[in-house]
C-alpha positions as CSV (number, residue, x, y, z in Angstrom):
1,X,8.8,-52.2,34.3
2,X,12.0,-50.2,33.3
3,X,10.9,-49.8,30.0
4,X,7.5,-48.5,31.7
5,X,9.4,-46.2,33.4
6,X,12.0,-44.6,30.4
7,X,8.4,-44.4,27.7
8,X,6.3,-42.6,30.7
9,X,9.3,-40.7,31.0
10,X,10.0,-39.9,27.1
11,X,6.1,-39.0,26.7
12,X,6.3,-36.7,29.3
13,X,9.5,-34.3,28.6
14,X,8.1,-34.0,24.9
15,X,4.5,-33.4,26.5
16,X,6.3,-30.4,28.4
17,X,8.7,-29.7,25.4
18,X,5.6,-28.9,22.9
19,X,3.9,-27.2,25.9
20,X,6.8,-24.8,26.6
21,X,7.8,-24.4,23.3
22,X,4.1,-23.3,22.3
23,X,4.1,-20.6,25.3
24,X,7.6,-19.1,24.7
25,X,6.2,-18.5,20.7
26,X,2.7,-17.6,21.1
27,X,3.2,-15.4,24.4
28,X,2.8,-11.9,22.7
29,X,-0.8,-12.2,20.9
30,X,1.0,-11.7,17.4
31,X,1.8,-8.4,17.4
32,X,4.9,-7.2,16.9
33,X,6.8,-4.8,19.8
34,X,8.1,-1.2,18.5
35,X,11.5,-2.5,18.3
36,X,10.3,-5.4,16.2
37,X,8.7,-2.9,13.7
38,X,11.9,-0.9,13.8
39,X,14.5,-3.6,12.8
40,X,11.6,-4.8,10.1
41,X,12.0,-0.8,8.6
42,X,14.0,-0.7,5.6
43,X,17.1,1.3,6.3
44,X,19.0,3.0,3.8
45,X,21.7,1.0,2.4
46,X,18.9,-1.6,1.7
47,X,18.9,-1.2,-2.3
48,X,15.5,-3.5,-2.9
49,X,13.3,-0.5,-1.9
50,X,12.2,2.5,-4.2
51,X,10.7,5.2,-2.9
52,X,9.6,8.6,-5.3
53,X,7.4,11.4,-4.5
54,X,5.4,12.6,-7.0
55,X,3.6,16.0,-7.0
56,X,0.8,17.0,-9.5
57,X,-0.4,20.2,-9.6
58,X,-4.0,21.1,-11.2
59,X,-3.0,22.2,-14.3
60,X,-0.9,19.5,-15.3
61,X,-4.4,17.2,-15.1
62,X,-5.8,16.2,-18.6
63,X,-8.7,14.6,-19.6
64,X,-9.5,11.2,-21.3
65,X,-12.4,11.0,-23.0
66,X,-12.0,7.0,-23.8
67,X,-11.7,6.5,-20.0
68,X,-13.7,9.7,-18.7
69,X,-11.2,10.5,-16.3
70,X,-8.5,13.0,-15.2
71,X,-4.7,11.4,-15.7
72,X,-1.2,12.8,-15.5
73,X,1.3,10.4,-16.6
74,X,5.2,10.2,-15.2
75,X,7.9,8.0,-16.1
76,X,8.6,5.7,-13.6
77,X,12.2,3.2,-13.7
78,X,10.0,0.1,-13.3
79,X,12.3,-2.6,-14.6
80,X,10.6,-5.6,-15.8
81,X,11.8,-7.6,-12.9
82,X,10.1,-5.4,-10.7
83,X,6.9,-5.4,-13.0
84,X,6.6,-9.4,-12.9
85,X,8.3,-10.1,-9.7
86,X,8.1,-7.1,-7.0
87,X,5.2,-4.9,-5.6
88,X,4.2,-1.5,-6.5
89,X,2.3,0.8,-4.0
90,X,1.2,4.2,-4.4
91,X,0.0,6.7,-1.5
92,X,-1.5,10.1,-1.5
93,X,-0.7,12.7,1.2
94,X,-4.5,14.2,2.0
95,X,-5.1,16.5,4.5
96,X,-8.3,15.6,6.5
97,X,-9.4,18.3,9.9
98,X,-5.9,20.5,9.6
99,X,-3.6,16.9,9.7
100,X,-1.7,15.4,6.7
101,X,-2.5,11.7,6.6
102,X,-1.1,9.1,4.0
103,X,-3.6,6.8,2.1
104,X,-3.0,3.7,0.2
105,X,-4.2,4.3,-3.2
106,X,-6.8,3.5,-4.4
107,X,-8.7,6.6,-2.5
108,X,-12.0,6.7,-2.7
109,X,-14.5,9.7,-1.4
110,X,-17.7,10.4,-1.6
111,X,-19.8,13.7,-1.8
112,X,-22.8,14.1,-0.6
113,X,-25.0,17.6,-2.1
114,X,-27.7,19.6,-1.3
115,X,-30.0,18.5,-4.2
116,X,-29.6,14.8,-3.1
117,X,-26.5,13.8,-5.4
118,X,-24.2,11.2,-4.3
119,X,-20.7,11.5,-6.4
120,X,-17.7,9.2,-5.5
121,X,-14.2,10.2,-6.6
122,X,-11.9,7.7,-7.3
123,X,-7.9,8.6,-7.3
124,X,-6.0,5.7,-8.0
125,X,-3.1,4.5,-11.0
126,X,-1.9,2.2,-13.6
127,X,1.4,1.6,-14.3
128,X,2.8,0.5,-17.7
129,X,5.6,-1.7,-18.5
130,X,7.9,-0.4,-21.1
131,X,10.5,1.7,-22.3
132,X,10.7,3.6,-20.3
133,X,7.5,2.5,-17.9
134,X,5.1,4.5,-17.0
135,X,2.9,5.3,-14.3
136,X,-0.8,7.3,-14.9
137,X,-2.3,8.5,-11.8
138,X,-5.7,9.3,-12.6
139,X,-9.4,10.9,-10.8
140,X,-12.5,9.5,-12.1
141,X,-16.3,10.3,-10.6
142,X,-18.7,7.5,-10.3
143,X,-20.8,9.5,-12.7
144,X,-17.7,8.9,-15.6
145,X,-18.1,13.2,-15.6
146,X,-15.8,16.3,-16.1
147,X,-15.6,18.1,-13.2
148,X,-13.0,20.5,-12.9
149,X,-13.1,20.6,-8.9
150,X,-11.6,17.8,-9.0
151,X,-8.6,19.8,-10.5
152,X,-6.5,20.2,-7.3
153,X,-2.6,19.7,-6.3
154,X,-1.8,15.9,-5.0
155,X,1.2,14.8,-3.8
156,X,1.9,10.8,-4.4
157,X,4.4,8.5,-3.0
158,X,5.6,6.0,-5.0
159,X,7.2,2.7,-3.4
160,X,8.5,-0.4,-5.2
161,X,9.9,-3.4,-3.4
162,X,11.7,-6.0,-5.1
């Protein structure tokens, strides 16, 4: 009957244990609390981030006929470590009813016209590893066309995490 008593009693405080235990961790939903996003923010002296703006201006965009697009290439100090091992993201500042927003690259819009043509502009990059690397942004339509309104100033943000 004692031993009854201790296994009832063992059962039980690890029935509550797993119970409490799954509250106290699951309580918030999943979603992290503005402080939690803060400490998660890289701060400065943190020397696996790289961050490098990037601006473009419309002249400096040339075209290549063998991938019918718009590219300006930059060198970028992509080690090959970073290349195999770490991520590479690229944003664009865009400025959409009178506010700058940043978007993840690869940004894609589409045009609607008055004689019933759909085009969709695609601004995205590549980046090659060498020596030095390099990264291409490009802007290619979904009609692989020329079209120099497409020519504009962009300002890119480049950020590699290793």
């Amino acid at each position: 009957m004692k031993r009854n008593f201790f296994t009832f009693l063992f059962a039980g405080t690890l029935f509550l244990g797993i119970i409490g235990f799954g509250l106290v961790s699951c309580g918030k939903d999943g979603a992290l609390t503005e402080a939690e996003i803060r400490d998660l923010i890289v701060n400065e002296n943190d020397k696996t981030w790289y961050s490098k703006p990037f601006t473009i201006t419309a002249n400096q965009w040339v075209w290549n006929d063998a991938y019918a697009r718009f590219e300006c290439e930059r060198e970028l100090p992509a080690t090959d470590f970073i290349y195999e091992k770490g991520i590479i993201l690229c944003y664009i500042y865009v400025t959409e009813d009178k506010k700058e927003y940043q978007k993840v690259l690869p940004y894609v819009t589409t045009y609607h016209y008055d004689n019933g043509m759909n085009l969709t502009e695609t601004i995205s990059f590549d980046v090659y590893k060498g020596n030095p690397s390099k990264i291409t942004f490009f802007i290619q339509s979904s009609d692989r066309k020329m079209y120099d309104a497409a020519l504009q100033t962009y300002t890119f943000k480049v950020l590699m995490h290793w």
